[in-house]
C-alpha positions in Angstrom: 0.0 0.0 0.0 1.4 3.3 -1.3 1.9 6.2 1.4 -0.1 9.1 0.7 1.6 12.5 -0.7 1.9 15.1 2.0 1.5 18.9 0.6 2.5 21.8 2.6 0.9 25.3 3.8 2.2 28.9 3.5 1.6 29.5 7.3 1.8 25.8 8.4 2.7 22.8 7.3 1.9 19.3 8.2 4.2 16.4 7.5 4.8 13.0 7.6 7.1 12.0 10.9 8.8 8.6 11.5 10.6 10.1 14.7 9.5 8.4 17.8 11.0 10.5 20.6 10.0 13.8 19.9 6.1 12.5 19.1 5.7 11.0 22.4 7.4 14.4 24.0 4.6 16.4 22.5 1.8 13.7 22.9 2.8 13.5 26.9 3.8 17.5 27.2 0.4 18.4 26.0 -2.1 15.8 27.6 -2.5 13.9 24.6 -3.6 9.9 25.3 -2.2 6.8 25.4 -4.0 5.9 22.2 -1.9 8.7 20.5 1.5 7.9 21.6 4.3 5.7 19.2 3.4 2.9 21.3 0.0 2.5 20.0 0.8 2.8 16.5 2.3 -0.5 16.7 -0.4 -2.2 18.2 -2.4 -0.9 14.4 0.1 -1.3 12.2 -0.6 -4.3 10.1 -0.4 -5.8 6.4 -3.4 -4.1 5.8 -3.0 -0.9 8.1 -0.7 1.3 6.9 0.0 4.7 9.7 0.6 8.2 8.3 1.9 10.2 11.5 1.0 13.9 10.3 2.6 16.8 12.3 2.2 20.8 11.8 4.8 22.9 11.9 5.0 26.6 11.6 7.5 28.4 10.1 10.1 28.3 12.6 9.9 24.1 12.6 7.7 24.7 16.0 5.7 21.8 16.3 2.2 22.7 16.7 -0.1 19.9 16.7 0.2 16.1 15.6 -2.3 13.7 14.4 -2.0 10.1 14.0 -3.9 8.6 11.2 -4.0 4.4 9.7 -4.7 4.4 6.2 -7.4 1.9 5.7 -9.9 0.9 2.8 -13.0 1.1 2.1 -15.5 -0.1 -0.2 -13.7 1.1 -3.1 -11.1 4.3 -2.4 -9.1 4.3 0.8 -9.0 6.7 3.6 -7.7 8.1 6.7 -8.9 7.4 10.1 -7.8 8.7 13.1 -7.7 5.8 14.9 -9.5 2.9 14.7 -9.8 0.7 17.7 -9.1 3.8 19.9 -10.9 5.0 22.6 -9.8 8.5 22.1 -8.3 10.1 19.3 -7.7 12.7 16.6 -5.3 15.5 17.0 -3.4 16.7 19.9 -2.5 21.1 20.0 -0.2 22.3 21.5 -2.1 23.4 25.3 -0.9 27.0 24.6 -2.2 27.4 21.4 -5.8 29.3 21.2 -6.3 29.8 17.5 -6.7 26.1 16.0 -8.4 27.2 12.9 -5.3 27.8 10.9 -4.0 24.6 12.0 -7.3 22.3 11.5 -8.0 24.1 8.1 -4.7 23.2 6.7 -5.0 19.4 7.6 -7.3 18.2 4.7 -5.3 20.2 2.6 -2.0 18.2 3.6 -3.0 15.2 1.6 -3.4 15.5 -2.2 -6.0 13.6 -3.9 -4.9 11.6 -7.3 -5.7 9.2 -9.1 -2.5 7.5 -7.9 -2.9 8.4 -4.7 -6.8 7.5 -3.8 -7.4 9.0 -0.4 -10.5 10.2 -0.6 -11.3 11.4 3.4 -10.3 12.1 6.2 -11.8 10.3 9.2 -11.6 12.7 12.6 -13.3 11.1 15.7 -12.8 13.8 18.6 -14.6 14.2 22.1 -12.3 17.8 22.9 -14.5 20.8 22.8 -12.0 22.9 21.0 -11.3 21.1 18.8 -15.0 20.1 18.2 -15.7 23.7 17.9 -13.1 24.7 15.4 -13.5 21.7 13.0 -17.1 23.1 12.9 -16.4 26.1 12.3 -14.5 25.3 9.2 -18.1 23.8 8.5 -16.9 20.3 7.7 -19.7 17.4 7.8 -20.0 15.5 11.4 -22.2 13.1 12.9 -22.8 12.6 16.5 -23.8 8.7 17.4 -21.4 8.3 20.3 -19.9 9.0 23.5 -17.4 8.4 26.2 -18.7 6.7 29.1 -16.1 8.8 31.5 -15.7 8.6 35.3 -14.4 11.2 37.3 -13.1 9.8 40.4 -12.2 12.9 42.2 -15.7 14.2 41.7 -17.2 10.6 42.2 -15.1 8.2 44.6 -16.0 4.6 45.8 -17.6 6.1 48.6 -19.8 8.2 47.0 -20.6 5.6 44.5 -21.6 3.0 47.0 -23.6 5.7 49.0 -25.5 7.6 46.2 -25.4 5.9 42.8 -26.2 2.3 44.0 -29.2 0.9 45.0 -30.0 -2.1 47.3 -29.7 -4.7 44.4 -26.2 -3.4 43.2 -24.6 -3.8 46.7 -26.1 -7.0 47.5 -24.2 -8.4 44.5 -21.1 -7.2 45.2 -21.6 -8.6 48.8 -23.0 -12.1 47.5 -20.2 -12.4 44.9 -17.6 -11.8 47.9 -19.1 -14.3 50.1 -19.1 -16.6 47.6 -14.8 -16.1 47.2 -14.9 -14.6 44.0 -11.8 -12.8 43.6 -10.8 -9.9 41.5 -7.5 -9.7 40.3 -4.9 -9.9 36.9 -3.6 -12.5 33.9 0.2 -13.4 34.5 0.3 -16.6 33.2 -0.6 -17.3 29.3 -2.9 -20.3 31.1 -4.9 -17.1 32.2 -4.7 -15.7 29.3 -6.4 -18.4 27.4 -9.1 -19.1 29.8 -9.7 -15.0 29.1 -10.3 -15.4 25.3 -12.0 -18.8 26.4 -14.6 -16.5 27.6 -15.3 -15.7 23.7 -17.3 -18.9 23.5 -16.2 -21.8 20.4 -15.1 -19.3 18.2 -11.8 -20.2 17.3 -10.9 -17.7 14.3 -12.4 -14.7 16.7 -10.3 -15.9 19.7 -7.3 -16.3 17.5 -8.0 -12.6 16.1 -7.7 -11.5 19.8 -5.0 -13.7 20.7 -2.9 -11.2 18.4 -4.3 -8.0 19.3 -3.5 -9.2 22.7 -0.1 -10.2 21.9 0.5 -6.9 20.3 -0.5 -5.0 23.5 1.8 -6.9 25.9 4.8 -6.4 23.2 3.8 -2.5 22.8 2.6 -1.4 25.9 4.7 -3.4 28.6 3.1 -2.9 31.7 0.5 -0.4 30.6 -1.3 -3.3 29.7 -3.3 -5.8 31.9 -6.1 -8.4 31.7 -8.3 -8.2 34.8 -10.3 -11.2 35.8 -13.1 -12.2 38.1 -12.2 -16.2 39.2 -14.7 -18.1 41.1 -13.3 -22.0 42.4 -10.5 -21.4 40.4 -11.9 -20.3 37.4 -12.2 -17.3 35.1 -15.2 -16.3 34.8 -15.7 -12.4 33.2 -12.3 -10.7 32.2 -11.4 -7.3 30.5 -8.6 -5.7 28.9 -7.2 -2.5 30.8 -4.9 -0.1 29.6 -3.3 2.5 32.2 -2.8 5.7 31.0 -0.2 7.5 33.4 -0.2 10.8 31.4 -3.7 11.8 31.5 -4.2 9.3 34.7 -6.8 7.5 33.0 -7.5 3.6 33.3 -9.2 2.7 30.0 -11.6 -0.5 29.7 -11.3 -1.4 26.2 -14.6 -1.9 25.2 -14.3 -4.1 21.6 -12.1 -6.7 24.8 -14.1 -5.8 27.6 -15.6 -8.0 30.5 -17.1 -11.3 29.3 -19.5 -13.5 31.1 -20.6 -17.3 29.7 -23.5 -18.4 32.2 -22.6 -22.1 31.7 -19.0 -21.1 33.2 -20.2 -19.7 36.6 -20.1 -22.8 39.9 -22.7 -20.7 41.0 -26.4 -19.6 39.5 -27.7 -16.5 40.8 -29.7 -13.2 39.7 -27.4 -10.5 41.1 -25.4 -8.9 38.6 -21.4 -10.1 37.7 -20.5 -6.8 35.8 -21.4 -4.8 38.7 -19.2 -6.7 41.1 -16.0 -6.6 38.4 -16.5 -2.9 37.2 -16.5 -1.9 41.2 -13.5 -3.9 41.6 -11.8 -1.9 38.6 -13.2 1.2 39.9 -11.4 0.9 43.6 -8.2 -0.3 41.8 -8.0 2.7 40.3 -8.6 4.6 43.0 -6.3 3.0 45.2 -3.6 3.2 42.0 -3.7 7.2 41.4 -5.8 7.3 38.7 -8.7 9.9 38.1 -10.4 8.6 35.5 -11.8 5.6 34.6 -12.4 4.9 30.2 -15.5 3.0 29.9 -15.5 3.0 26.2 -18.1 4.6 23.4 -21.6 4.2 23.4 -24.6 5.6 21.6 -25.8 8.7 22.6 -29.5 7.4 23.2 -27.2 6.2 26.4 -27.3 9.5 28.0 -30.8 10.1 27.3 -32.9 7.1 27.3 -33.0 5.6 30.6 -34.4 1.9 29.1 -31.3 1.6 27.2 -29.1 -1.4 27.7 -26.2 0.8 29.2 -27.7 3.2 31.4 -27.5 1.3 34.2 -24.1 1.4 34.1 -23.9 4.9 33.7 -26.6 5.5 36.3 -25.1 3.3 39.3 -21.9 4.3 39.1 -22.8 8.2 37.9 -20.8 8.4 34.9 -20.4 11.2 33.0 -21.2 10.8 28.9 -18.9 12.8 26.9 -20.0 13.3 23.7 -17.7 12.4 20.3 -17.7 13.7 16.9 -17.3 12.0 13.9 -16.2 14.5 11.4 -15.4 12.8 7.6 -13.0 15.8 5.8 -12.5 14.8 2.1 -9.0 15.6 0.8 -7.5 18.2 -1.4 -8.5 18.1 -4.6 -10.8 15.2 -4.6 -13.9 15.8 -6.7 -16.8 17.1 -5.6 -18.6 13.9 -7.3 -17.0 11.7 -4.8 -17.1 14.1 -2.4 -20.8 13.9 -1.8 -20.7 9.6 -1.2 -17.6 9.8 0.8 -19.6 9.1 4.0 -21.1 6.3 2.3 -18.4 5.2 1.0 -16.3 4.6 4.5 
């Protein structure tokens, strides 16, 4: 797969960057998430998953802002995302830097649209207000399906959880569950490892697809990456894939790996609920390891409105804020105005 061409700016320009050290020093200087640092890029890149690190510089070589983008195809024409199985994404700016619209303007424009070099779009998912705000005031096409499922912990802690935004039912399972001697704790053998992906049920091709996303992570990430498991008699019986984000002090629970539960795998039968004993337990741990937030993952916005939806009670009993995120597909420079209208369709 071809690497697109990169076109520059009079006031800015945006280039392609292969340097490693002074990425993550701008990524960690300016709040940006674990998701955007050189670490993750590895977990994505693939065969089929090319990355095109973009930064913007001004004039003076001043880095201003990076983006991190995987080339990926569509139906027909390829484009850029920014990032797929990512939490949190799109670009980072620099914290001191007020006036984005120079800088967001002249990103579509970095990548030049030709017939032998079919990128069609851009692909922006962003949850940061500023951001948000400049990339519509450029008035480029957005939808809004999803949020972040995002707990404060200094604003919410166990305590307050436990007191205010439980009910009867949600304590009585935690207490049943601990009773019972089921234990909370993390993979460190590959035996727990593959009683995790287990949990996926008799799919082997999907297990082996994790497996390697999974074996990616460890290699990447080092100890920013754990498993978490519930056991009960000795046996795992809902797991999740964490990722701990020192820099922004966020624990993330990756929600396409997240906690799994087959029925036919529990010793014991019972009503009260599993997920609300193993989110509680991930919720303390990262209290009681310095972190303030806690990553649920992206759900539909009907979430933070419709309180019959699948995933409210989630957000409800342990008062979790949703975050809205932006979808925003850019096309790039100079691609027709033809394709330019079934782009969305297209990706």
């Amino acid at each position: 797969m071809e690497k697109p061409q990169v076109i520059a700016d009079s006031r800015v320009s945006w280039s392609e960057t292969t340097e490693a050290r002074s990425w993550d020093e701008f990524v960690v200087r300016n709040r940006g998430s674990i998701f955007h640092q050189w670490s993750w890029r590895k977990v994505l890149e693939g065969d089929r998953s090319k990355p095109l690190y973009l930064v913007c510089r001004d004039t003076s070589e001043r880095i201003l802002a990076i983006c991190p983008f995987i080339c990926t195809s569509g139906k027909r024409l390829r484009y850029l995302d920014s990032l797929p199985e990512s939490q949190m994404a799109g670009p980072v700016v620099g914290l001191r830097h007020s006036n984005l619209l120079p800088i967001m303007a002249s990103l579509p424009k970095s990548i030049k649209f030709s017939p032998r070099n079919p990128i069609i779009a851009m692909r922006i998912r962003i949850h940061q207000p500023q951001i948000v705000e400049s990339l519509r005031s450029l008035e480029f096409e957005y939808s809004q399906r999803y949020g972040i499922f995002l707990l404060d912990l200094q604003a919410r802690t166990p305590e307050h959880i436990w007191s205010n935004g439980f009910q009867k039912h949600d304590r009585q399972a935690i207490k049943y569950f601990d009773q019972h001697g089921a234990e909370f704790g993390f993979a460190e053998r590959r035996s727990d490892y593959l009683e995790y992906l287990d949990l996926e049920g008799d799919s082997s091709e999907k297990k082996a697809r994790h497996l390697d996303v999974l074996s990616r992570m460890w290699l990447s990430l080092g100890d920013r990456f754990k498993v978490a498991r519930v056991t009960l008699e000795g046996r795992t019986i809902m797991g999740s894939t964490l990722l701990l984000d020192t820099v922004t002090s966020t624990l993330h629970v990756m929600k396409h790996l997240s906690f799994r539960y087959r029925e036919e795998n529990a010793p014991v039968k019972t009503m009260h609920s599993l997920s609300t004993f193993a989110f509680w337990n991930v919720v303390n741990w990262a209290k009681e390891n310095g972190f303030r937030y806690v990553d649920f993952g992206s759900y539909p916005k009907e979430v933070g409105s419709d309180p019959r939806h699948i995933s409210s009670r989630l957000r409800e009993r342990f008062e979790i804020e949703f975050v809205p995120s932006y979808d925003f597909v850019i096309p790039t420079h100079g691609t027709a105005f033809s394709i330019a209208r079934k782009i969305k369709r297209v990706i």
